[in-house]
C-alpha positions as CSV (number, residue, x, y, z in Angstrom):
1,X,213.5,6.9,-8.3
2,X,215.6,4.6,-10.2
3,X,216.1,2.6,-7.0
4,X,212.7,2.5,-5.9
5,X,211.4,1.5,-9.3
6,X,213.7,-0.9,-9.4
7,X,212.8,-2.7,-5.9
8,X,208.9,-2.3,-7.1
9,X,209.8,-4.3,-10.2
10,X,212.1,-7.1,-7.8
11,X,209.5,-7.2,-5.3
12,X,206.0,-7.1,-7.0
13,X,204.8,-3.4,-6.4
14,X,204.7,-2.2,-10.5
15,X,205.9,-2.6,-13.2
16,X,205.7,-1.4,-16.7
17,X,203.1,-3.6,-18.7
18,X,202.7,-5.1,-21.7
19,X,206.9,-5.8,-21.4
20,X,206.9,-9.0,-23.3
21,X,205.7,-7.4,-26.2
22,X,208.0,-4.3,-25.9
23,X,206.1,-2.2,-23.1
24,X,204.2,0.8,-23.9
25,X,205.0,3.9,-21.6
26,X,202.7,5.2,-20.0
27,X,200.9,2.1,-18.9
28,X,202.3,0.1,-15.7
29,X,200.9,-2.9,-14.4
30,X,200.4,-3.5,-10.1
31,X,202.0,-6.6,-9.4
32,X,200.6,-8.2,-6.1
33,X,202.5,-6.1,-3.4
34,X,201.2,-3.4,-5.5
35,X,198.0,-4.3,-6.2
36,X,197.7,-5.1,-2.3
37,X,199.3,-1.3,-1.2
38,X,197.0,0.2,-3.7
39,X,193.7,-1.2,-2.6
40,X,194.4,-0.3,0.9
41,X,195.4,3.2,0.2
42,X,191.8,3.1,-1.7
43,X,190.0,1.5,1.3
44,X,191.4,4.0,4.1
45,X,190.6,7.0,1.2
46,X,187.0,5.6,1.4
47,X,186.4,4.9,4.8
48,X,187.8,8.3,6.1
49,X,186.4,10.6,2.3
50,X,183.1,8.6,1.7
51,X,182.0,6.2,4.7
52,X,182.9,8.6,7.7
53,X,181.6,12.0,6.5
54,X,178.3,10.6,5.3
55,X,178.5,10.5,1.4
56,X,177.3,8.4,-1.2
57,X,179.7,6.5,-3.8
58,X,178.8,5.9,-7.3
59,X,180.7,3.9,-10.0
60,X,180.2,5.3,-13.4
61,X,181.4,4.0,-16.7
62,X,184.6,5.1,-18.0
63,X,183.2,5.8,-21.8
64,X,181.0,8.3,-22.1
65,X,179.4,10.6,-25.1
66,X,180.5,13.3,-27.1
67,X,178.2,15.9,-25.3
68,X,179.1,15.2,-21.9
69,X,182.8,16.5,-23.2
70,X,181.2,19.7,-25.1
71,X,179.2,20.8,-22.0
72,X,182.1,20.5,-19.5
73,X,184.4,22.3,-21.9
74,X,187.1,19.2,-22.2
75,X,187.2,18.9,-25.9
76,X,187.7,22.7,-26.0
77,X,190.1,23.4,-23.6
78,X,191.5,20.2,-22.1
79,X,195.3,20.8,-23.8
80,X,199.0,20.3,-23.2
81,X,201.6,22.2,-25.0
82,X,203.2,20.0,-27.5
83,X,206.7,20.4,-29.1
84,X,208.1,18.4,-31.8
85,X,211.7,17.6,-32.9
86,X,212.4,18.2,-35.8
87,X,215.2,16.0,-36.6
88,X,213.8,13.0,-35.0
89,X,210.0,13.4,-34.2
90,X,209.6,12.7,-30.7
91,X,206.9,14.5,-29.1
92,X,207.3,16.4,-25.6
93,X,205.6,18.3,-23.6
94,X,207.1,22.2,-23.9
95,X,206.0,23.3,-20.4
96,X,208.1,20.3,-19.2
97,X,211.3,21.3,-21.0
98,X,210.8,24.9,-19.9
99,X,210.8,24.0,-16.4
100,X,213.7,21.6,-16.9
101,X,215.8,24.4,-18.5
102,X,215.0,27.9,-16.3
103,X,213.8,28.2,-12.9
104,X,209.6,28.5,-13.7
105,X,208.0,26.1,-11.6
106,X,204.6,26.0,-13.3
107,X,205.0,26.4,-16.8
108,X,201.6,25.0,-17.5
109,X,200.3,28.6,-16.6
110,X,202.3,30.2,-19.8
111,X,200.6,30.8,-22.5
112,X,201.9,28.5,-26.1
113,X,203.7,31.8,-28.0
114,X,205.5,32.6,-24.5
115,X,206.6,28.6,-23.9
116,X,207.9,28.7,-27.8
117,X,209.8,32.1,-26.6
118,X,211.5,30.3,-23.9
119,X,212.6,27.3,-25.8
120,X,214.2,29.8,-27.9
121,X,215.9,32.3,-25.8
122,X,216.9,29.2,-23.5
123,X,218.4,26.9,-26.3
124,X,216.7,24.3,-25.3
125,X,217.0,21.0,-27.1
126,X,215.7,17.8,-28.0
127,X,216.2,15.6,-25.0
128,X,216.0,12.4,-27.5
129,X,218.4,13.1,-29.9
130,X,219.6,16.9,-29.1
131,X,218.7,18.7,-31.8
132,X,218.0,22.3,-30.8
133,X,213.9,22.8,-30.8
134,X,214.6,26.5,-31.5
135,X,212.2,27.8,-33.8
136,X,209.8,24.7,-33.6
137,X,205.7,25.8,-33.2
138,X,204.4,24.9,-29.5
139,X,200.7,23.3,-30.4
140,X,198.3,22.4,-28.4
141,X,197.1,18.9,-27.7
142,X,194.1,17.8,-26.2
143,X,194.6,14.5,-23.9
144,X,191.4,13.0,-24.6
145,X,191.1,9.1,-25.7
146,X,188.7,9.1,-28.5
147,X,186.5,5.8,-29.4
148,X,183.5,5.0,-31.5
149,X,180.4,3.8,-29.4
150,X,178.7,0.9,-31.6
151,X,179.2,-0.2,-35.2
152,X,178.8,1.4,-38.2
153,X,178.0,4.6,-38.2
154,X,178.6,4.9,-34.5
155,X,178.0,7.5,-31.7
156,X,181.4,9.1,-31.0
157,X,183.0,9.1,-27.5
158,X,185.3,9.5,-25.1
159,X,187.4,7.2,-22.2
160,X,187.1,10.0,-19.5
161,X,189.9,12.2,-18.3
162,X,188.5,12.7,-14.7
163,X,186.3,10.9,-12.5
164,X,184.2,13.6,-11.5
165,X,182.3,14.1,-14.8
166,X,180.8,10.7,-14.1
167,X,178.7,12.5,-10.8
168,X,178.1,15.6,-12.9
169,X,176.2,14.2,-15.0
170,X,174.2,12.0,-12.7
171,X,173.4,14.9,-11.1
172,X,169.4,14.8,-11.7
173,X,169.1,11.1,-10.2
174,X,172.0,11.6,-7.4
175,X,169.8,14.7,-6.0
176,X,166.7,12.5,-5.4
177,X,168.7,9.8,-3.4
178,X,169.5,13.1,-1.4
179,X,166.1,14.0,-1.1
180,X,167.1,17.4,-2.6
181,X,168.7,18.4,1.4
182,X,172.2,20.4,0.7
183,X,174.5,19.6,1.4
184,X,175.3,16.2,0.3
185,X,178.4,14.3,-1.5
186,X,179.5,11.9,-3.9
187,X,182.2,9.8,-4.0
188,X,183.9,7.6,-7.0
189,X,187.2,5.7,-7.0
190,X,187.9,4.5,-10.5
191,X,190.3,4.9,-13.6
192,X,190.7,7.7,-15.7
193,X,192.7,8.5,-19.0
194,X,195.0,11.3,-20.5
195,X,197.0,10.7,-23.9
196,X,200.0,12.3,-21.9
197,X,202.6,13.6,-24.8
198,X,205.4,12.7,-22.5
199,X,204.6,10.0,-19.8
200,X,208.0,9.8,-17.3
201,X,208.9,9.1,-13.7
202,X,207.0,5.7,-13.1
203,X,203.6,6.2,-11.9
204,X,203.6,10.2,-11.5
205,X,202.7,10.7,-14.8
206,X,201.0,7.7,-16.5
207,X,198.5,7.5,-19.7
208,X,195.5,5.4,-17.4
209,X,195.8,5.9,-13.7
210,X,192.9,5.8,-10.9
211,X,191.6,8.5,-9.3
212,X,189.7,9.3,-6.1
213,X,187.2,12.0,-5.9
214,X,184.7,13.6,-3.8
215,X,181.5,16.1,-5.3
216,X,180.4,18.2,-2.3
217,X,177.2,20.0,-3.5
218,X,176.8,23.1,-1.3
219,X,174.2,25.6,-1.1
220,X,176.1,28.9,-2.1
221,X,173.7,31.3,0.5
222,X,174.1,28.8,3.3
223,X,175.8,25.9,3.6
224,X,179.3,26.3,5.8
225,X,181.6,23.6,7.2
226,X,181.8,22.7,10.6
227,X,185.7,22.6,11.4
228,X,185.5,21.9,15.1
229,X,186.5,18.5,14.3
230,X,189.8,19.6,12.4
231,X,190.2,22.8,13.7
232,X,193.8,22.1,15.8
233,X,194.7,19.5,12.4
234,X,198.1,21.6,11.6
235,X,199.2,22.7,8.0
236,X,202.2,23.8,5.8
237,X,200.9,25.9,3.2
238,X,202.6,27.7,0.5
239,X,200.1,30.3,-0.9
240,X,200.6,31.7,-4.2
241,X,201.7,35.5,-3.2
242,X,204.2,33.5,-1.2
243,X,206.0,31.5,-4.1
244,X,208.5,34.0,-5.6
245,X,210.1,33.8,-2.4
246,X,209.7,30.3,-1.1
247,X,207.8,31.1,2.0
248,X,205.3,28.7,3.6
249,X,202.8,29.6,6.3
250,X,202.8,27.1,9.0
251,X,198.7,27.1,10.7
252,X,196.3,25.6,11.4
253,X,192.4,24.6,10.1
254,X,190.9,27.2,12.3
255,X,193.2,29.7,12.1
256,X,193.9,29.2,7.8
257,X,189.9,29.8,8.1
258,X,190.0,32.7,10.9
259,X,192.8,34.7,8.6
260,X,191.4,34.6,5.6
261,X,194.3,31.9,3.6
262,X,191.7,29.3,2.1
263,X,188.1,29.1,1.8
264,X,186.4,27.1,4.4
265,X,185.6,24.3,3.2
266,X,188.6,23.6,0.9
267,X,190.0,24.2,4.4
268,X,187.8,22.0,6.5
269,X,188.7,19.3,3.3
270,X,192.8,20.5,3.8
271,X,192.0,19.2,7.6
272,X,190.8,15.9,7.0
273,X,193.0,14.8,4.0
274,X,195.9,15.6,6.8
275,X,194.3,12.8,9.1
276,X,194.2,10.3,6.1
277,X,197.6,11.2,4.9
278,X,199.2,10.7,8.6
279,X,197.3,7.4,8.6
280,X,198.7,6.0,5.4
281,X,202.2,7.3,6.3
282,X,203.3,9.8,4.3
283,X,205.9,11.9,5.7
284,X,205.0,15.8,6.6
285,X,208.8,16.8,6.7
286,X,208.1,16.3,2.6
287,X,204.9,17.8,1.9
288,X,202.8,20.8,1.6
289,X,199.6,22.1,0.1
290,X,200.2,24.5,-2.7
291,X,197.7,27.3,-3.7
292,X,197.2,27.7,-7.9
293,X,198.3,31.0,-9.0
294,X,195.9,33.4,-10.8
295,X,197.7,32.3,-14.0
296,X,197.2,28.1,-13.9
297,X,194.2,28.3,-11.5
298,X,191.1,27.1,-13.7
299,X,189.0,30.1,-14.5
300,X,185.6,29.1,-13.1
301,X,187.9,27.8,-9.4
302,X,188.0,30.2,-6.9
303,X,190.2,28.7,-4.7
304,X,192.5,25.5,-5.3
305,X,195.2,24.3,-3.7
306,X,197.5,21.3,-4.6
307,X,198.5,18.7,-2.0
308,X,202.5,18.0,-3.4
309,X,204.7,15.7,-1.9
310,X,208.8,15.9,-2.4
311,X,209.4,12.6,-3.9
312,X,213.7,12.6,-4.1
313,X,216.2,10.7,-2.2
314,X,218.0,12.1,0.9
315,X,220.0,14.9,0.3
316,X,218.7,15.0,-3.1
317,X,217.3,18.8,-4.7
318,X,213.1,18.5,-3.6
319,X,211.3,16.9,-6.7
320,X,207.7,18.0,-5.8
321,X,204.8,16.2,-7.4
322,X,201.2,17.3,-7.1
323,X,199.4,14.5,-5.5
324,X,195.8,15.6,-4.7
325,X,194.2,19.2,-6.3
326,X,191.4,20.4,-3.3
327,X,188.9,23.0,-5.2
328,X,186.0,25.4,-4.9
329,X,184.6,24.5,-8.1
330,X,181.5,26.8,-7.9
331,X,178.3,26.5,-10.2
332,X,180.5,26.3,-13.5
333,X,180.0,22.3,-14.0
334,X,176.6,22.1,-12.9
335,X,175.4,24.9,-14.9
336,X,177.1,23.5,-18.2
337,X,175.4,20.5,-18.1
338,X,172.4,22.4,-17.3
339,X,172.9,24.3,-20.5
340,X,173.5,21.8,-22.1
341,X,170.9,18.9,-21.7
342,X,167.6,18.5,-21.4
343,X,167.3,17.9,-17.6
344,X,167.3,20.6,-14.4
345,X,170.7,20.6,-12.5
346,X,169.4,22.6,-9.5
347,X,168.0,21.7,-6.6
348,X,164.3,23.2,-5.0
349,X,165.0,25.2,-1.5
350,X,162.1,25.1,0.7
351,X,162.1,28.4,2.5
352,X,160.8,28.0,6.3
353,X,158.1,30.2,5.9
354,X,156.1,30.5,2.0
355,X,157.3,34.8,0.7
356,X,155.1,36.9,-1.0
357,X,157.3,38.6,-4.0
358,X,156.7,41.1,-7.2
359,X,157.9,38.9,-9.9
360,X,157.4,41.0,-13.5
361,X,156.3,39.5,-16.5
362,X,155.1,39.7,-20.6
363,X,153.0,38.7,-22.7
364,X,153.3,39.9,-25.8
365,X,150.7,41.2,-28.2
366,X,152.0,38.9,-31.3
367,X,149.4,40.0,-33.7
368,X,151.8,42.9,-33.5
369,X,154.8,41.3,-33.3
370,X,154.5,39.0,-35.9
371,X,153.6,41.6,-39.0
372,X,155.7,44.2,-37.8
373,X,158.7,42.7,-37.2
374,X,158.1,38.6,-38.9
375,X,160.5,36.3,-38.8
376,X,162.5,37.9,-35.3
377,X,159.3,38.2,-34.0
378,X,160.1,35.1,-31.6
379,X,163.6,36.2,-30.7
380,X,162.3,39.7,-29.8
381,X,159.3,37.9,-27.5
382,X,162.3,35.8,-25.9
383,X,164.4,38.7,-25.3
384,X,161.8,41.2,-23.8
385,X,161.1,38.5,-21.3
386,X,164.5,38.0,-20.5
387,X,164.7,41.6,-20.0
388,X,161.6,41.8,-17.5
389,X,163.4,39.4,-15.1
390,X,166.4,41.3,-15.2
391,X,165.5,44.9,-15.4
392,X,161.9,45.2,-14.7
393,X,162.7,49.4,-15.1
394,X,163.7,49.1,-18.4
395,X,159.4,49.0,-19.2
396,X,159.1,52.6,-16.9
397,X,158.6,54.3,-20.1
398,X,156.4,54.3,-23.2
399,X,159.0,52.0,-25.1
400,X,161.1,49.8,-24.8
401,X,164.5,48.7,-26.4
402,X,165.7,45.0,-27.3
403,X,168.6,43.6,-28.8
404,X,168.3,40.6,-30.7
405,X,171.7,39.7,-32.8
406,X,173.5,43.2,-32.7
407,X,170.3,44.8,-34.1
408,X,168.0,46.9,-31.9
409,X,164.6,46.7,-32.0
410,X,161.9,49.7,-30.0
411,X,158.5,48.8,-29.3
412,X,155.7,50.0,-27.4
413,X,155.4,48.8,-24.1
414,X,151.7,48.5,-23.6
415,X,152.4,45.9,-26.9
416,X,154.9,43.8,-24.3
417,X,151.7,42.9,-22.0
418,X,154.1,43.9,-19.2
419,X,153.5,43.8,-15.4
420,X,154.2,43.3,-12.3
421,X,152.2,40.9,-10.0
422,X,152.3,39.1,-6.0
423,X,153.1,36.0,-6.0
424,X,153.5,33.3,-3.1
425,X,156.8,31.0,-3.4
426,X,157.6,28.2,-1.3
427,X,160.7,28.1,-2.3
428,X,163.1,28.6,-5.0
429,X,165.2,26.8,-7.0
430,X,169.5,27.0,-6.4
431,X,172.4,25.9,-8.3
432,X,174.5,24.2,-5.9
433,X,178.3,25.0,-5.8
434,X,181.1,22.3,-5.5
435,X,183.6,21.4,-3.3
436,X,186.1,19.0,-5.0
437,X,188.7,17.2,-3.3
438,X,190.6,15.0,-6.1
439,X,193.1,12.5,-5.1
440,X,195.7,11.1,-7.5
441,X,195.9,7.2,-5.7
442,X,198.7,6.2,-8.3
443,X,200.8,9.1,-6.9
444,X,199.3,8.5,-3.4
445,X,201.2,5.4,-3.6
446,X,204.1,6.3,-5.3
447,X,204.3,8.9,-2.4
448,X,204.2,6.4,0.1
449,X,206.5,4.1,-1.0
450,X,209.2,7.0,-2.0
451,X,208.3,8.5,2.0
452,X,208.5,4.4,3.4
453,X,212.0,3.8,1.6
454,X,215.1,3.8,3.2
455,X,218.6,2.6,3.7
456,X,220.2,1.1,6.9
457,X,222.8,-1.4,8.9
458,X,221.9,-3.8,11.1
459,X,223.5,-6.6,12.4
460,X,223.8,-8.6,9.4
461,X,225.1,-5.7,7.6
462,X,223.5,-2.7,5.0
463,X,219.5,-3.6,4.2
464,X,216.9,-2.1,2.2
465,X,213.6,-1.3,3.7
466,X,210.3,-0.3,3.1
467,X,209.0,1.4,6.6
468,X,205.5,1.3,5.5
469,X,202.7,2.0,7.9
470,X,201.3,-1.3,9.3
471,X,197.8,-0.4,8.3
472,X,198.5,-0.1,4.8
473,X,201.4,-2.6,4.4
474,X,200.0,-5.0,1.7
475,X,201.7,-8.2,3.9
476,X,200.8,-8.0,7.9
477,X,203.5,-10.5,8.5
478,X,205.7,-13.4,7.3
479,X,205.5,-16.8,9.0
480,X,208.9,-18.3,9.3
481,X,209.7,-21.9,10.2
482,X,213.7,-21.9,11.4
483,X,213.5,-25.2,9.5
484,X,211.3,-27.4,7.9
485,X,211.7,-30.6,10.4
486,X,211.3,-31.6,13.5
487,X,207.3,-30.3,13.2
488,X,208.4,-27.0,13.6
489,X,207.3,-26.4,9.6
490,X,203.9,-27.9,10.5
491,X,203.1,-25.7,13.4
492,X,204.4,-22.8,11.3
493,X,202.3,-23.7,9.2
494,X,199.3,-24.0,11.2
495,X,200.2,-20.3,12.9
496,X,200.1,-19.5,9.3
497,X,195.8,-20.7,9.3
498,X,195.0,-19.4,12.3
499,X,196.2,-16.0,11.1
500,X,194.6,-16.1,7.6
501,X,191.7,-17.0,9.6
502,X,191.7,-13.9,11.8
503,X,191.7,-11.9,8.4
504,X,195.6,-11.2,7.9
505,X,197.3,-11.3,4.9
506,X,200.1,-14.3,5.3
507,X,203.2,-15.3,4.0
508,X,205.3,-18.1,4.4
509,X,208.6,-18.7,3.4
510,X,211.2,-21.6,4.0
511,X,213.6,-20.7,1.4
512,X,217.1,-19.3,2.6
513,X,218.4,-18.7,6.1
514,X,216.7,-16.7,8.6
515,X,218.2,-13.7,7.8
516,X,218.2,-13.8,4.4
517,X,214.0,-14.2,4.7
518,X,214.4,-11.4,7.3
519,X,215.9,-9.2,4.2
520,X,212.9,-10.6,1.1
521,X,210.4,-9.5,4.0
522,X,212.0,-5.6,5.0
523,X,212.1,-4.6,1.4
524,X,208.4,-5.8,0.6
525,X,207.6,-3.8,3.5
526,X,206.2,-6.7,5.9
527,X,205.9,-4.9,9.8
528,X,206.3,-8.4,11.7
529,X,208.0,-11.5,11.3
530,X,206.9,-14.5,13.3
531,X,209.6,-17.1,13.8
532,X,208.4,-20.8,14.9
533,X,211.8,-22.2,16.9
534,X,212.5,-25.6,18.7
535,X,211.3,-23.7,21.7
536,X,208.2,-23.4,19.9
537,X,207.7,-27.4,19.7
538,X,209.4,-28.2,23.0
539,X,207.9,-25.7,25.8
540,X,204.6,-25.2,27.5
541,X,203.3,-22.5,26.3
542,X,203.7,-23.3,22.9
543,X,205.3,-19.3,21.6
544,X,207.0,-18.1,18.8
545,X,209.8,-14.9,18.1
546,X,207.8,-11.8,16.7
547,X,210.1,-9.9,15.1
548,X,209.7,-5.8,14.5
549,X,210.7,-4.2,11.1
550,X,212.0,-1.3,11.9
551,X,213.5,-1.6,15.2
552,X,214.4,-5.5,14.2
553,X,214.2,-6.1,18.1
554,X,212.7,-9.4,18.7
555,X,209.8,-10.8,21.7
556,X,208.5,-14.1,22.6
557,X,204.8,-14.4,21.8
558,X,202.3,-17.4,23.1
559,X,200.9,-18.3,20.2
560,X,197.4,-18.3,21.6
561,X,198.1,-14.8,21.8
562,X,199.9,-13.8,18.7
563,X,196.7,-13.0,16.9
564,X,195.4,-10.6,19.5
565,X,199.3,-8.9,19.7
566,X,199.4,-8.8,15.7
567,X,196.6,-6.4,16.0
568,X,197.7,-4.1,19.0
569,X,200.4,-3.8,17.4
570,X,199.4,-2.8,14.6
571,X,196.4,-0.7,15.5
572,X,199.4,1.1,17.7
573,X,197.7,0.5,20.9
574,X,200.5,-1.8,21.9
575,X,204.2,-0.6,21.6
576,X,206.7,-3.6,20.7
577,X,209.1,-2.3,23.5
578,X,206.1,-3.2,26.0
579,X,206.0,-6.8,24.6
């Protein structure tokens, strides 16, 4: 890590911001390699998530109300486990330490008292100014940014800690666009914000970071994936019965599905995040999808599974980072904004044919109700209706039996104005389940770049390099003249237009010897080199020397062709040895 962070600082990738007035952790800034890698890791994300599977994207404001925080149960429940020093004050995250000191891999799942336990019985200690934190209360602390919405007495809010509550909410108006057909999905690509306790290792864990996400609405009687199209897509999984002895299950989409390992559509989701993750060029040798134990799985999940990538050097112990979280989030979200506002979070289901059904009903006689039992007249009324939709045989006899705030109340029935009529329904209405695959891009890129780096000797001698996927590279290629005279800098120069003109992303250099450009350009990542030589000025066809990054073998390419090339070889439909 050290060495990577400290190439992305040398070479533009990140950085931690706000340096000049002391930094701030938690907070890094992309510089423009960065900021390049990033937005292509974003674009492929979309195209393959959003644009190829049908969905609609949304971009929803990062602030949003107090309410929207109460209903999906972040202001309650949205906690890390806090520690303090005593001697010195720093704050860290317990769960952390724990997993630092014994070997629990997901101390999250622990509840506080049996985190403070293990701090105790472990001896662990402050890591800022080792004091022993023996003793010390784990808290809980929730994450949340809190601001003020207007002046004055202002509406409280919140910067929001996921993406996704952004399409939650907009559920009501996103349905319409969808014409009310399940399934259908929603994508958003945009920042989010935790008040980590402890933010460490770079961009892993970071106080604002971006987040891609994708709301599948489903129709919980109906609605299930088609995985022809990644049925053969292969996967290392590591389900949770499996951890205590470190055993992953190497299957496929089909068969993960046939044998009962994930639910289908987190699998069919498993399948397709395996495509994009191949095409961004993350390393497989290094990853695997992790399935939540019962103990850290959220409670209203019924399947999750973590896509985690080993981020260490060669030869290094495995430092796994959870990079993606793919869940079966069923009606829980929907149905707390529901609850919660004034508008309907379901979605009418035509049935093919209209049904005749008994649907039971009151009306209660409240001339009774009202003198005999006042003031929980109302509440008895609500209740007894309640009850006829539930248990219609609950009115069989000549009373019936409420409960209304511990207290039970009997009345006559034939005071209830029960019965049971035929009715004809066209439909009814459903609260659609959801299908959430959430993709950390920060750690998406860290990932890459961590997979892409590497060590080597050439010719010239020991070189870092960055072997990052041509698609995603944030530089296509470097335009070199040999020198700047004799009009080679000028026709290097005008190889450098026609390229920006063909949409590539340029860079020219002059500065240094050949090789010493050859070095700027492998650690930035840069696939091809182009080289413009006196054999460029002198011959007929005008060509230059396209040089390969990872191979460094070199090919003569007419320029009138080097545009065309470029792409091949990018696209991989044209192998450099065939040049």
């Amino acid at each position: 890590m050290r060495a990577l962070t400290e190439l992305a600082k040398r070479r533009g990738y990140f950085f931690q911001s706000s340096e000049a007035y002391g930094g701030v952790a938690g907070f890094y800034t992309y510089g423009p390699q960065g900021a390049a890698l990033k937005e292509r890791v974003e674009d492929t994300w979309r195209e393959r998530f959003s644009v190829a599977e049908g969905h609609m994207e949304v971009d929803a404001p990062t602030v949003m109300p107090e309410p929207v925080f109460e209903a999906s149960g972040h202001l309650d429940g949205f906690d890390d486990m806090l520690v303090e020093c005593a001697e010195c004050g720093t704050s860290h995250r317990a769960d952390h330490l724990v997993e630092g000191a014994t070997d629990i891999e997901e101390a999250e799942s622990l509840p506080p008292e049996e985190v403070a336990a293990l701090l105790d019985a472990h001896d662990v200690v402050c890591p800022n100014c080792g004091a022993p934190l023996a003793g010390q209360p784990v808290d809980e602390f929730n994450l949340m940014f809190e601001t003020n919405i207007g002046p004055g007495s202002s509406q409280t809010g919140y910067l929001r800690p996921e993406t996704a509550q952004g399409i939650f909410v907009e559920f009501p108006r996103l349905k319409e666009y969808a014409r009310g057909q399940l399934p259908f999905g929603v994508t958003q690509i945009g920042k989010s914000y935790r008040n980590e306790i402890s933010p460490r290792n770079a961009l892993v864990r970071t106080r604002e970071f971006t987040q891609a996400e994708l709301e599948l609405f489903v129709d919980p009687d109906g609605d299930d994936p088609d995985v022809d199209s990644v049925a053969d897509v292969e996967l290392t999984l590591y389900p949770a019965e499996n951890q205590p002895d470190g055993d992953y299950v190497e299957t496929t989409v089909a068969d993960a599905v046939d044998d009962g390992l994930v639910e289908p559509w987190v699998a069919y989701y498993l399948g397709v995040a395996t495509e994009w993750y191949a095409e961004i060029g993350v390393d497989f040798e290094r990853f695997r999808y992790r399935q939540h134990q019962a103990g850290e799985r959220a409670h209203y999940a019924s399947d999750c599974w973590d896509a985690e990538a080993d981020v260490s050097a060669p030869g290094e112990d495995p430092e796994w980072i959870e990079i993606a979280g793919y869940a079966y989030r069923g009606d829980y979200d929907l149905s707390k904004h529901d609850a919660h506002s004034s508008e309907s979070f379901t979605v009418f289901k035509q049935y093919d044919e209209p049904k005749t059904v008994e649907r039971a009903s009151v009306d209660p006689d409240m001339s009774y109700l009202g003198p005999e039992y006042g003031g929980d007249a109302a509440a008895i009324a609500d209740e007894l209706e309640a009850l006829a939709r539930r248990d219609r045989g609950a009115f069989d006899g000549e009373t019936v039996a409420v409960d209304v705030e511990g207290e039970t109340y009997e009345l006559p029935v034939e005071k209830t104005g029960f019965e049971v009529a035929e009715e004809t329904e066209s439909g009814h209405h459903v609260t659609p389940h959801v299908v959430e695959p959430s993709i950390g891009i920060d750690r998406t890129v860290y990932t890459v770049l961590a997979h892409a780096y590497d060590e080597d000797e050439v010719d010239e001698g020991e070189r870092t390099v960055l072997r990052l996927d041509a698609g995603v590279a944030p530089t296509n290629v470097a335009v070199f003249p040999l020198m700047d005279k004799d009009g080679m800098g000028d026709l290097a120069r005008d190889v450098v237009d026609d390229l920006r003109g063909e949409g590539y992303a340029v860079t020219f250099d002059t500065s240094g010897n050949i090789g010493r450009r050859y070095r700027r350009q492998d650690e930035v990542g840069t696939p091809f080199c182009v080289t413009v030589d006196y054999e460029s000025v002198e011959e007929d066809p005008e060509t230059v020397t396209v040089r390969e990054r990872d191979s460094t073998a070199q090919a003569r390419v007419e320029t009138a062709e080097l545009a065309e090339t470029l792409a091949a070889l990018r696209d991989g439909t044209l192998a450099f040895d065939d040049l």
